[in-house]
Backbone as CSV, one residue per row, in Angstrom:
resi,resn,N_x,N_y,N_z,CA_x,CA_y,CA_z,C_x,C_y,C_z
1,UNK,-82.100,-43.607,-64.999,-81.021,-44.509,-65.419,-80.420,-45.190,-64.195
2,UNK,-80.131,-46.617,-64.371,-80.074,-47.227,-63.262,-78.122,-47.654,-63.355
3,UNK,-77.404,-47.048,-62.862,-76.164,-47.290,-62.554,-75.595,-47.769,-61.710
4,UNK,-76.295,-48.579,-61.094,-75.742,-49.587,-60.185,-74.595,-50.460,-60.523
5,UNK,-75.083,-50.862,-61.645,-74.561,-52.322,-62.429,-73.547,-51.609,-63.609
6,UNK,-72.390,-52.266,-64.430,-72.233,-51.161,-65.975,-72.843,-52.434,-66.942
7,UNK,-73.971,-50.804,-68.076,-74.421,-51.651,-69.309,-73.360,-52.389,-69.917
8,UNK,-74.061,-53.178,-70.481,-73.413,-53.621,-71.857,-73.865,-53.473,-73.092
9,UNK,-74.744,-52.115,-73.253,-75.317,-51.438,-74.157,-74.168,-50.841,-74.902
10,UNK,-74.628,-51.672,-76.813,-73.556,-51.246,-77.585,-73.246,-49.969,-78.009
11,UNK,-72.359,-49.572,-78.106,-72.216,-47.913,-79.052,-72.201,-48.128,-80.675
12,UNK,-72.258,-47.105,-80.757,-72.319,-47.080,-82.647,-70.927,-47.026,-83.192
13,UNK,-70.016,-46.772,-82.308,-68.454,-46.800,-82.423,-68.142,-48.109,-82.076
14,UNK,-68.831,-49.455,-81.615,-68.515,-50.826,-81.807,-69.298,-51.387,-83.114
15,UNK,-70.244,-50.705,-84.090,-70.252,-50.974,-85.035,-69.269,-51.473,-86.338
16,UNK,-69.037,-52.279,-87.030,-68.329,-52.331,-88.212,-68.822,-51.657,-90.014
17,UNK,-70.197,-51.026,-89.914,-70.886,-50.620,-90.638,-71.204,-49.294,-90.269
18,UNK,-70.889,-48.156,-90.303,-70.048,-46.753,-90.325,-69.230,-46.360,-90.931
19,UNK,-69.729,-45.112,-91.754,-69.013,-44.701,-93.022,-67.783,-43.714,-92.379
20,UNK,-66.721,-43.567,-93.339,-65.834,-43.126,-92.978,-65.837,-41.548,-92.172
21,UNK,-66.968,-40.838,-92.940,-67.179,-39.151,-92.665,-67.505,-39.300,-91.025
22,UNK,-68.240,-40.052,-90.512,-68.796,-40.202,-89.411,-67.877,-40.830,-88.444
23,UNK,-66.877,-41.414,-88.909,-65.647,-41.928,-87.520,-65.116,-41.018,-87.783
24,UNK,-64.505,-40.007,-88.852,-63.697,-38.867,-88.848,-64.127,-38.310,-87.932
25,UNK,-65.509,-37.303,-88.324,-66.072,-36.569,-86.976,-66.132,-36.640,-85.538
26,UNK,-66.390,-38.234,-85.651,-66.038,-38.684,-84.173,-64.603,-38.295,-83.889
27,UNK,-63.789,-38.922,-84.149,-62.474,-38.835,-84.138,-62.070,-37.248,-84.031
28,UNK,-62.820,-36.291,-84.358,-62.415,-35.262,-84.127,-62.971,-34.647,-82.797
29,UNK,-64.063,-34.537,-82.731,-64.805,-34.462,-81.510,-64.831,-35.433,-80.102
30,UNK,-64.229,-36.343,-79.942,-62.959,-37.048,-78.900,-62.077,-36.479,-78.497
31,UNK,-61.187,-35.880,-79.569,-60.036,-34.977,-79.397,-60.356,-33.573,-78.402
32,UNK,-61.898,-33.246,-79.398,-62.097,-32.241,-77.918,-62.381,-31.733,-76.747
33,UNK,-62.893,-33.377,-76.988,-63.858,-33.542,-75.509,-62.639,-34.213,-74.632
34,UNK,-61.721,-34.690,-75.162,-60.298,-34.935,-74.268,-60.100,-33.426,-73.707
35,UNK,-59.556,-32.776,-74.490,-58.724,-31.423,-74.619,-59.312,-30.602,-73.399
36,UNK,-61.239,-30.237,-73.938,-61.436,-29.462,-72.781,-62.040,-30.096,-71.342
37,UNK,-62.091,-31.290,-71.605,-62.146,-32.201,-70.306,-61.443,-32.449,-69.335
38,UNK,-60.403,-32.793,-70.242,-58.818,-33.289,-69.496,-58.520,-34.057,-68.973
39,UNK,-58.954,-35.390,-70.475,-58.571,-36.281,-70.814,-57.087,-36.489,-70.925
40,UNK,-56.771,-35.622,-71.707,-55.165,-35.268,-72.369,-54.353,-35.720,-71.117
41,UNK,-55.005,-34.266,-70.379,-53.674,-34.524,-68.971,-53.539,-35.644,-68.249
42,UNK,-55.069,-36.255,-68.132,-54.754,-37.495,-67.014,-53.511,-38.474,-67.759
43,UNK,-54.085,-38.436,-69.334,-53.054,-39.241,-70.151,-51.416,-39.164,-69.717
44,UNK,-51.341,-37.807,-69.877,-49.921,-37.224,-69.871,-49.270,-37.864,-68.212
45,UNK,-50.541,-37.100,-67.185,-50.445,-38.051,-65.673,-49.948,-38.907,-65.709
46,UNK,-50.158,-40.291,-65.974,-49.609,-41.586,-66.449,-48.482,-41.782,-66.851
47,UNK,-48.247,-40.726,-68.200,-47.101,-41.553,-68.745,-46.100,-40.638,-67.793
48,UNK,-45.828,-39.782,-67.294,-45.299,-39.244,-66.203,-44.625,-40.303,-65.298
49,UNK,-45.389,-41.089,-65.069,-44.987,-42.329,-63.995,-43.393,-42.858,-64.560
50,UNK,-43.738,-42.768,-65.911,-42.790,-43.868,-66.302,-42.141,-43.145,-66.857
51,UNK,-41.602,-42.054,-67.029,-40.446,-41.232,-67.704,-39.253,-40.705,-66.591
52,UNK,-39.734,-40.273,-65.591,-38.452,-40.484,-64.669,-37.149,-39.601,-65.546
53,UNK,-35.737,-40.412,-65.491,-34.994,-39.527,-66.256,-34.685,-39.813,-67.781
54,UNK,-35.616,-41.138,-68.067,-35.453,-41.371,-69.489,-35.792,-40.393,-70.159
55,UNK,-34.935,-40.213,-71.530,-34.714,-39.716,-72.525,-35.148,-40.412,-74.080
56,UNK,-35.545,-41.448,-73.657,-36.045,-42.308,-75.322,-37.131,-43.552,-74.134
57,UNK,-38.361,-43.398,-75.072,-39.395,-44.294,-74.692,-39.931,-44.261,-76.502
58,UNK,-40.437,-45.837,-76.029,-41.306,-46.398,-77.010,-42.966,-46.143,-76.223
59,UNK,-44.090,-45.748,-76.687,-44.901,-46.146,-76.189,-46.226,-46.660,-77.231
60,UNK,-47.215,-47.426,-76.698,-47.821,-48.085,-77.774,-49.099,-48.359,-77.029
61,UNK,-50.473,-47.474,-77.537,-51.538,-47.337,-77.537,-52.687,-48.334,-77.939
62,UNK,-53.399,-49.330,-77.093,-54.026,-50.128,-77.875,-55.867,-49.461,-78.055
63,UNK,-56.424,-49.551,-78.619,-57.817,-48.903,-79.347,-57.301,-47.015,-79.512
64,UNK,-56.069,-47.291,-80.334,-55.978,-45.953,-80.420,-56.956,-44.821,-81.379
65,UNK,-57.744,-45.548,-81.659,-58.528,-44.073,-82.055,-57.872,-43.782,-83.826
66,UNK,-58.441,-42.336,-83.438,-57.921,-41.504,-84.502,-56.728,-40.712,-84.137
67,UNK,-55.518,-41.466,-82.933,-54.703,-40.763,-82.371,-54.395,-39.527,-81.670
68,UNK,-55.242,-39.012,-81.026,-55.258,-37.747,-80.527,-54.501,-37.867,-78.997
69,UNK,-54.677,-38.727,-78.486,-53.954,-39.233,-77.418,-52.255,-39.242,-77.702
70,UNK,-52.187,-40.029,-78.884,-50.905,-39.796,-79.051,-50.289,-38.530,-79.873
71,UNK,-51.054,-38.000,-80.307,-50.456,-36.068,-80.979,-50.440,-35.938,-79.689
72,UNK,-50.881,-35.608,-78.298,-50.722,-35.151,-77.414,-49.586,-35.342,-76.573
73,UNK,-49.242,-36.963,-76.511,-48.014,-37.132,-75.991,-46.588,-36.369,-76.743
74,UNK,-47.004,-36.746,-77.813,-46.006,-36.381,-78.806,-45.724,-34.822,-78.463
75,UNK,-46.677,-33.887,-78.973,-46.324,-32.593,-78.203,-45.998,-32.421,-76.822
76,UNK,-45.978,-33.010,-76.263,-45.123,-32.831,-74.546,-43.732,-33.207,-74.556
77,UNK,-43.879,-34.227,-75.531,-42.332,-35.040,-75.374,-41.441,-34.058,-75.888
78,UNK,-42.055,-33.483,-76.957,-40.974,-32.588,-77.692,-40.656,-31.140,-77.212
79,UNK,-41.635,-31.043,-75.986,-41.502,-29.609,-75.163,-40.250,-29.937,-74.194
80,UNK,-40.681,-31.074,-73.647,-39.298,-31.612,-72.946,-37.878,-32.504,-73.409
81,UNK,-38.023,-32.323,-74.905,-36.791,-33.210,-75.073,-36.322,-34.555,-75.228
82,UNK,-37.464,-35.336,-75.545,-37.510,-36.555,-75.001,-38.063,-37.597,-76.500
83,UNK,-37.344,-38.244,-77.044,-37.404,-39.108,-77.943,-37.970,-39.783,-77.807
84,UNK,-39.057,-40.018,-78.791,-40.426,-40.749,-78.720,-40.686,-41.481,-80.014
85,UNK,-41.216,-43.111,-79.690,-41.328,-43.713,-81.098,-43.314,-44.416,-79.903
86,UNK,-43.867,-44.371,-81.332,-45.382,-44.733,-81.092,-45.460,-45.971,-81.916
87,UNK,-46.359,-46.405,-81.583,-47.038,-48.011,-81.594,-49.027,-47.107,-81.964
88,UNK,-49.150,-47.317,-82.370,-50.896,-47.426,-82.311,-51.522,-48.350,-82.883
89,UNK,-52.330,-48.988,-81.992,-53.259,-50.644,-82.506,-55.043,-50.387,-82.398
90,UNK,-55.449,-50.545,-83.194,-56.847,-50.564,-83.220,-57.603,-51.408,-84.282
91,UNK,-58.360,-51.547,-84.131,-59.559,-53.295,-85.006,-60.587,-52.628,-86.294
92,UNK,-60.461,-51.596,-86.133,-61.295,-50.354,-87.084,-60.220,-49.556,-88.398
93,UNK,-60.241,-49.593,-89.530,-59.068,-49.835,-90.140,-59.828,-47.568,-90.456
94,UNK,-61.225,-47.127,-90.527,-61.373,-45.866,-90.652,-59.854,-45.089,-89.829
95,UNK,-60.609,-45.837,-88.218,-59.343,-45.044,-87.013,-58.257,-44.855,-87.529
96,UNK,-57.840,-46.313,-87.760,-56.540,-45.789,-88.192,-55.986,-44.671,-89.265
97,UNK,-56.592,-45.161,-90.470,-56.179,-43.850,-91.530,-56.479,-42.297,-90.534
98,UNK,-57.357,-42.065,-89.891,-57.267,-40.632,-89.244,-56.197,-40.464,-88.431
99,UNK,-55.678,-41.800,-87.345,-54.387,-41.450,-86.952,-53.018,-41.403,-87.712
100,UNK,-53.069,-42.160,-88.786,-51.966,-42.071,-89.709,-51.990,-40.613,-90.534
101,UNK,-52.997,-39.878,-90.656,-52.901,-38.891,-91.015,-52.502,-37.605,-90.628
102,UNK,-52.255,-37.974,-89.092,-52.119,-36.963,-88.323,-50.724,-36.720,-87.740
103,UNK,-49.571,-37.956,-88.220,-48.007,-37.983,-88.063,-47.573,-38.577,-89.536
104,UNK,-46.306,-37.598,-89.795,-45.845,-38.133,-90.855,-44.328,-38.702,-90.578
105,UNK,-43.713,-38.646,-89.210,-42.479,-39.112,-89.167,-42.316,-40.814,-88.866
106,UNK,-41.230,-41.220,-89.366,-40.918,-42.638,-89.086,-41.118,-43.663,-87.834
107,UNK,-41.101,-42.545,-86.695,-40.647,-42.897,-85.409,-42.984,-42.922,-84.893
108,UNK,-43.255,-43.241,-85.947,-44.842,-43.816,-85.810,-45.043,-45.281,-86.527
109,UNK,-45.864,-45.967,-86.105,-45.933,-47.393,-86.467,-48.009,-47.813,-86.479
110,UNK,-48.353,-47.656,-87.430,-50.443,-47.911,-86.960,-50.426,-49.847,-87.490
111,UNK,-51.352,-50.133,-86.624,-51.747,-51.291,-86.871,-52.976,-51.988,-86.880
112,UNK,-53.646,-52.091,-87.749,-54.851,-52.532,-87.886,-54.909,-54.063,-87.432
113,UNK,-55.801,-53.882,-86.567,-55.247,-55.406,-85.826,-56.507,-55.453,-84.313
114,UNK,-56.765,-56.635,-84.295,-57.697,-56.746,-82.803,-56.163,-56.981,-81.781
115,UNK,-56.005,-56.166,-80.854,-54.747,-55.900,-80.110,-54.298,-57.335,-79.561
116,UNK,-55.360,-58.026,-79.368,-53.997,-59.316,-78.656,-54.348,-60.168,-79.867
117,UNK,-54.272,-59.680,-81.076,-53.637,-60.736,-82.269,-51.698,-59.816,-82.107
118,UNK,-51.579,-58.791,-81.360,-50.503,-58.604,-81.697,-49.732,-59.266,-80.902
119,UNK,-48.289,-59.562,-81.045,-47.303,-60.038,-80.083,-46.006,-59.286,-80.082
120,UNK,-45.216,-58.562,-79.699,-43.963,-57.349,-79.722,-42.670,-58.943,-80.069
121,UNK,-42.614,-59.103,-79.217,-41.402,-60.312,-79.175,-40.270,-59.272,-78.831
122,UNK,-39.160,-59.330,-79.350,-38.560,-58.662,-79.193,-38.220,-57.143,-79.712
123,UNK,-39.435,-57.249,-79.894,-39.697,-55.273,-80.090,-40.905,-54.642,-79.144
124,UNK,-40.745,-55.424,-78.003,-41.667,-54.751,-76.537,-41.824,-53.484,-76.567
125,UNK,-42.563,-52.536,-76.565,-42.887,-51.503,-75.962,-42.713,-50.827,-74.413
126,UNK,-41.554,-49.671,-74.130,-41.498,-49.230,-72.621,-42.745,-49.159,-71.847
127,UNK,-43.664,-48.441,-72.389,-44.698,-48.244,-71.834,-46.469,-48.752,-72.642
128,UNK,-47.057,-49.379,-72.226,-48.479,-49.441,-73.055,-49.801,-48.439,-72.257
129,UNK,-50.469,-48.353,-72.836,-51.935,-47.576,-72.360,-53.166,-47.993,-73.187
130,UNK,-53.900,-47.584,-72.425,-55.443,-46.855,-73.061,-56.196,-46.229,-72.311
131,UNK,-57.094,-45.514,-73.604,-57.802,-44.527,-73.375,-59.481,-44.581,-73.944
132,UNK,-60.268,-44.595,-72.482,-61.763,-44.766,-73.204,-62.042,-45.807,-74.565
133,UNK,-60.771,-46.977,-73.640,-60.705,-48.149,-74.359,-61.471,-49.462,-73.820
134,UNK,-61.265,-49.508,-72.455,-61.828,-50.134,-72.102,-63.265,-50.688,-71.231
135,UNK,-64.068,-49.578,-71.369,-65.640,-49.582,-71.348,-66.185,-49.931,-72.400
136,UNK,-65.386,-50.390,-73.425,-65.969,-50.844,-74.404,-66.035,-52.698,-74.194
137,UNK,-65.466,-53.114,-73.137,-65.283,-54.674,-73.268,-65.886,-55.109,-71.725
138,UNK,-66.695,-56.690,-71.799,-67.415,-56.998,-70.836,-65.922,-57.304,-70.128
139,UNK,-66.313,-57.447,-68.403,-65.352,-57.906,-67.401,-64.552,-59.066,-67.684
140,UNK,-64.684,-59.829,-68.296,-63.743,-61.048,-68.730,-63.135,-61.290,-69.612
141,UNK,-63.207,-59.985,-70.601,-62.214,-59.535,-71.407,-61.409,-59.113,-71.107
142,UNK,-61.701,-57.887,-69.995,-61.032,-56.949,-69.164,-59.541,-57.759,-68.160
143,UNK,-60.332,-58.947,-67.714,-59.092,-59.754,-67.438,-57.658,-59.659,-68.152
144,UNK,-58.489,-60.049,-69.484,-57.415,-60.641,-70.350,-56.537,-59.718,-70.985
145,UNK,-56.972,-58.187,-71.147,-56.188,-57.386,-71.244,-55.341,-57.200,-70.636
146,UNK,-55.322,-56.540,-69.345,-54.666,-56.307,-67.884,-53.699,-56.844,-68.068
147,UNK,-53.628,-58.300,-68.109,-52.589,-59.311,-68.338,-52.170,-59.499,-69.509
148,UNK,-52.173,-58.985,-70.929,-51.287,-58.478,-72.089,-50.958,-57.326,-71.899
149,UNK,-51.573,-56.136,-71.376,-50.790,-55.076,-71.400,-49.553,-54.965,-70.300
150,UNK,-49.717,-56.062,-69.485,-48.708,-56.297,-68.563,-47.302,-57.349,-69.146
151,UNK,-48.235,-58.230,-69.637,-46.767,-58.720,-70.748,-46.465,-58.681,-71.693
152,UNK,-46.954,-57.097,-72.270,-46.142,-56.460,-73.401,-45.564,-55.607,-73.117
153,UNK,-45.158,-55.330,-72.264,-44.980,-53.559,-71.551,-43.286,-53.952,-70.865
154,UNK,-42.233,-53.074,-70.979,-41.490,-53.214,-70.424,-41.435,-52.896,-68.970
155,UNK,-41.780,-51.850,-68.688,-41.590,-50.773,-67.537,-43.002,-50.684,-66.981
156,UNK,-44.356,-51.245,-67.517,-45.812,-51.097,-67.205,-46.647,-50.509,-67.642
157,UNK,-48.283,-50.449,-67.596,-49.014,-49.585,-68.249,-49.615,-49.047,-67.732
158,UNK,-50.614,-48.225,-68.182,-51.909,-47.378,-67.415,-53.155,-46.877,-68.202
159,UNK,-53.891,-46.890,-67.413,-55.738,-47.159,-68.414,-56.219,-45.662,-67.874
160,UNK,-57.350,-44.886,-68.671,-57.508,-44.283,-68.613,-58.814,-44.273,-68.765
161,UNK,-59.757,-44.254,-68.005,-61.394,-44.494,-68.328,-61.902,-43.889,-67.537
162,UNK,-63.298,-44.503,-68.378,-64.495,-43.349,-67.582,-65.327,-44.260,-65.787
163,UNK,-65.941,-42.757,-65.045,-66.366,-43.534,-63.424,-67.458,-42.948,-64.155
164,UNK,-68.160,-44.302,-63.584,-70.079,-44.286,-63.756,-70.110,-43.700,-62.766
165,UNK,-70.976,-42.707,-62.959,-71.667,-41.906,-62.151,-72.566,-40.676,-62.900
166,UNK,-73.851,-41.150,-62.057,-75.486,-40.373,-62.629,-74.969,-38.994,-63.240
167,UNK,-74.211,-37.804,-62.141,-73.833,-36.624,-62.498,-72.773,-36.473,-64.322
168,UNK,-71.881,-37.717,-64.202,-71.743,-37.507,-65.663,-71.809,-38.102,-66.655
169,UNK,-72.946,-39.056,-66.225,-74.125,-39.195,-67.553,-74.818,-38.045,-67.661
170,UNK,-75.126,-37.636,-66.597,-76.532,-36.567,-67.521,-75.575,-35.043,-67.773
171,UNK,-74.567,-34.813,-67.356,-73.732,-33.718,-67.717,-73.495,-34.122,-69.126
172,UNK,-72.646,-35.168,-69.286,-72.023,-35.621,-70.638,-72.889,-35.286,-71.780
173,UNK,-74.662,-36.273,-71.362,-75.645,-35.898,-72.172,-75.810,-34.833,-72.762
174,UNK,-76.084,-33.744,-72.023,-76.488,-32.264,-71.999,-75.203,-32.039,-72.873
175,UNK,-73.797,-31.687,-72.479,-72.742,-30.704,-73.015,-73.010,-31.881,-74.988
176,UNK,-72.946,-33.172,-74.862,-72.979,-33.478,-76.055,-74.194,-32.626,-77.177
177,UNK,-75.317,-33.046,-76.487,-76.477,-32.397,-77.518,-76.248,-30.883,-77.417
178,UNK,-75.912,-30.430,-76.909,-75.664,-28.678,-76.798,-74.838,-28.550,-77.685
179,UNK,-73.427,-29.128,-78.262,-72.484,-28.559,-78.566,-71.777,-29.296,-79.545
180,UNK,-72.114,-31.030,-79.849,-71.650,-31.631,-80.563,-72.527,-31.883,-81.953
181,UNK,-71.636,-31.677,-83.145,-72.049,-31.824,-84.331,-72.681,-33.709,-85.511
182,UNK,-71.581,-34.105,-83.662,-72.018,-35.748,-84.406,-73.018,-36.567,-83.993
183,UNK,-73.690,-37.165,-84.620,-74.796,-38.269,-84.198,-74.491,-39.206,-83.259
184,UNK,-73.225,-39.684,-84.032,-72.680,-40.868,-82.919,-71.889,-40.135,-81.592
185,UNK,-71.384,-38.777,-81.431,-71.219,-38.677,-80.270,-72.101,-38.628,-79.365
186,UNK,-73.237,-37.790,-79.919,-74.308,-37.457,-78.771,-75.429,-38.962,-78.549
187,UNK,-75.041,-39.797,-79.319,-75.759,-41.345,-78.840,-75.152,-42.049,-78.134
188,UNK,-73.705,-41.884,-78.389,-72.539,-42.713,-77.606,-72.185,-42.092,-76.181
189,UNK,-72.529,-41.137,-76.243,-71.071,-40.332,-74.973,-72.003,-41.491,-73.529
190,UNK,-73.628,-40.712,-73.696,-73.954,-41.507,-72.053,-73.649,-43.042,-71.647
191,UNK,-73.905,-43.194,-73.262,-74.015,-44.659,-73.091,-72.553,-45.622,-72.597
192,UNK,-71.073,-44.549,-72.914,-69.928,-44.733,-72.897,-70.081,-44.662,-71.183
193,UNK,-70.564,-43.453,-70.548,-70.449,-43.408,-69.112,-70.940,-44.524,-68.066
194,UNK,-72.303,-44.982,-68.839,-73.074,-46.200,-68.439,-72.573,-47.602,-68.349
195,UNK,-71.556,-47.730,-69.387,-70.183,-49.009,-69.497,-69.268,-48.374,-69.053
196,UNK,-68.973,-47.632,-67.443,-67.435,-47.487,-67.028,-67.689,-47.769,-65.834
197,UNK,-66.906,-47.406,-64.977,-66.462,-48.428,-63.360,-66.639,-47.690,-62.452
198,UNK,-66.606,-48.394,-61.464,-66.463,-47.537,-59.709,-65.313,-48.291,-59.275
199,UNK,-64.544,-47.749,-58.264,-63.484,-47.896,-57.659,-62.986,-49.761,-57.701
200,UNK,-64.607,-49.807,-56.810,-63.824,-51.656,-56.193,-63.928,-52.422,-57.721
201,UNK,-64.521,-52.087,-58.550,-64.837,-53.066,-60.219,-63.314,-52.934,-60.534
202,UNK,-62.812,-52.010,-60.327,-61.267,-52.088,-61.117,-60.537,-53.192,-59.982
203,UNK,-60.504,-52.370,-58.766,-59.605,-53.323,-57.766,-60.151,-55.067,-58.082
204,UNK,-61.503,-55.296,-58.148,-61.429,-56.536,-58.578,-60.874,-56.964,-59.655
205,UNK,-61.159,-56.492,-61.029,-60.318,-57.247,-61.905,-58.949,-56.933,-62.097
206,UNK,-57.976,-55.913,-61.383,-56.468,-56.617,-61.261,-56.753,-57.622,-60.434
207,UNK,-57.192,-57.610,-59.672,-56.435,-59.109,-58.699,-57.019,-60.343,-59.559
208,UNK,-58.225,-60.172,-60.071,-58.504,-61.513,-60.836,-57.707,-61.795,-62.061
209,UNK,-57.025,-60.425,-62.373,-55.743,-60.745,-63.390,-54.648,-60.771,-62.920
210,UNK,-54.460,-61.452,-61.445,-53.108,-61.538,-60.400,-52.080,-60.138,-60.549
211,UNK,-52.966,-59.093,-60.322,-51.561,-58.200,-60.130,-52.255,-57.439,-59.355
212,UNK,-51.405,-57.441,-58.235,-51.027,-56.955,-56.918,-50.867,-55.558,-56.723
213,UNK,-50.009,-55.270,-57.566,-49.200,-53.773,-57.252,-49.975,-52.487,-58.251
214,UNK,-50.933,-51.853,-57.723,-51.651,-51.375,-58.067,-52.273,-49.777,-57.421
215,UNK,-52.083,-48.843,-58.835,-53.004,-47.757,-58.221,-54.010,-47.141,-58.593
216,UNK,-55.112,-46.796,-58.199,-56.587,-46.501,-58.853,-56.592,-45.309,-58.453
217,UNK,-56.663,-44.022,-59.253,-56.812,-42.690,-58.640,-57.897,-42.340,-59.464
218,UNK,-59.028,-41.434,-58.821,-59.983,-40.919,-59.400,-59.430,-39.473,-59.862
219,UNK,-59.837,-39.116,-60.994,-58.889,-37.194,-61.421,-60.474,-37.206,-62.412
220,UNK,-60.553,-35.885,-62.270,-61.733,-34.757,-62.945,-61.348,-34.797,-64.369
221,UNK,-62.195,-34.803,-65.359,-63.822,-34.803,-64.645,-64.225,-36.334,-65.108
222,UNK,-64.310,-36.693,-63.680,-65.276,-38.475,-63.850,-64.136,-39.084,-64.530
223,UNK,-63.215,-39.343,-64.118,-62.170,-40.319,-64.970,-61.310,-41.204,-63.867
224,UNK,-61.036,-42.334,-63.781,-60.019,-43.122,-62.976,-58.353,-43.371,-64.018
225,UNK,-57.596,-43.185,-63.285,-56.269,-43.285,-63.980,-55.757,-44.659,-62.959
226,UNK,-55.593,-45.621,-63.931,-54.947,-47.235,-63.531,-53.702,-47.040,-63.479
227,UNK,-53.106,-47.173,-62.889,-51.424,-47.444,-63.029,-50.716,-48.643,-62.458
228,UNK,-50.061,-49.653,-63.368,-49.503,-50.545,-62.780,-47.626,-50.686,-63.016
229,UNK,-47.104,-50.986,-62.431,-45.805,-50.595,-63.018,-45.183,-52.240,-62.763
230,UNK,-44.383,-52.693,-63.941,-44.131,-53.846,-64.000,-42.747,-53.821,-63.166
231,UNK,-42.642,-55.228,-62.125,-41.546,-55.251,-61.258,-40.036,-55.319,-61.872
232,UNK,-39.357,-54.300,-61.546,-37.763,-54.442,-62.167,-37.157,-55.125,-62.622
């Protein structure tokens, strides 16, 4: 496998023709491959940045999934005290019903929606993210995100994706077919590693989406955490 370059080899999770049983599963098996990966934490890493001594954040997830990212925040917030209202946006209307199924309080909001059909206006979001959202989109999409999640965001956002690299493609491979029950995970996972970044691919597209103030940290296993924080 040649990783020089990232594919643009599709997954079966950019399909629109996938029955519901099969994004469930997925959707469940994400959750665990976050959990014992530690996915979760880099997540949690992030929003860390931006909690400081606030006590009430909005935050709002774009390709959220089947929400597992956000049950996760949610359980931290409430270990520490901290009033939390969610946003989740995704283009796959399955995802959503699995994340809507998984919160029943008010202070949740799902939106079936390709994310920059959305606009906040004056219901901005403190913080935005994603997660193993964006290896799914060629580089000149990637632009165009950067720069909505930057002017939807009050306080700034942070990305959470996968680093190409040979060791976890063929790890990913292996632990998937060993241990995973879904089709589409164990077709998707390498191919997910094969569409993610090395260091300078990110540093290039902030600056080609003019933002300056920027941090790229690599955290285990094989993951880069983006953080940009919008100026005061």
């Amino acid at each position: 496998m040649d990783l020089s370059a990232r594919s643009y080899q599709k997954e079966w999770l950019d399909r629109d023709d996938i029955p519901f049983d099969a994004i469930e599963r997925n959707m469940h098996e994400l959750d665990l491959i976050n959990t014992w990966l530690g996915g979760h934490r880099i997540t949690l890493l992030g929003l860390k940045e931006f909690i400081t001594d606030k006590k009430k954040i909005t935050i709002c997830e774009i390709g959220c999934g089947g929400g597992d990212n956000l049950v996760a925040i949610s359980k931290w917030c409430k270990k520490k005290n901290i009033e939390v209202a969610f946003v989740g946006i995704d283009i796959n209307p399955h995802c959503i019903a699995v994340a809507k199924s998984r919160f029943s309080d008010s202070n949740s909001r799902f939106i079936t929606s390709d994310y920059r059909s959305v606009q906040f206006e004056n219901e901005m979001c403190d913080v935005v993210f994603s997660s193993l959202f964006c290896h799914h989109f060629e580089n000149e999409d990637l632009i165009s995100m950067l720069r909505w999640m930057g002017k939807n965001s009050r306080l700034g956002f942070f990305i959470n994706d996968l680093h190409r690299h040979i060791m976890a493609y063929h790890s990913i491979a292996i632990l998937t077919k060993c241990f995973s029950k879904s089709r589409m995970v164990i077709h998707d996972a390498p191919i997910s590693v094969s569409r993610g970044f090395i260091r300078n691919e990110w540093i290039a597209l902030l600056e080609k989406a003019n933002i300056n103030e920027y941090a790229v940290t690599w955290k285990w296993a094989f993951r880069w955490l983006i953080l940009v924080k919008n100026p005061a």
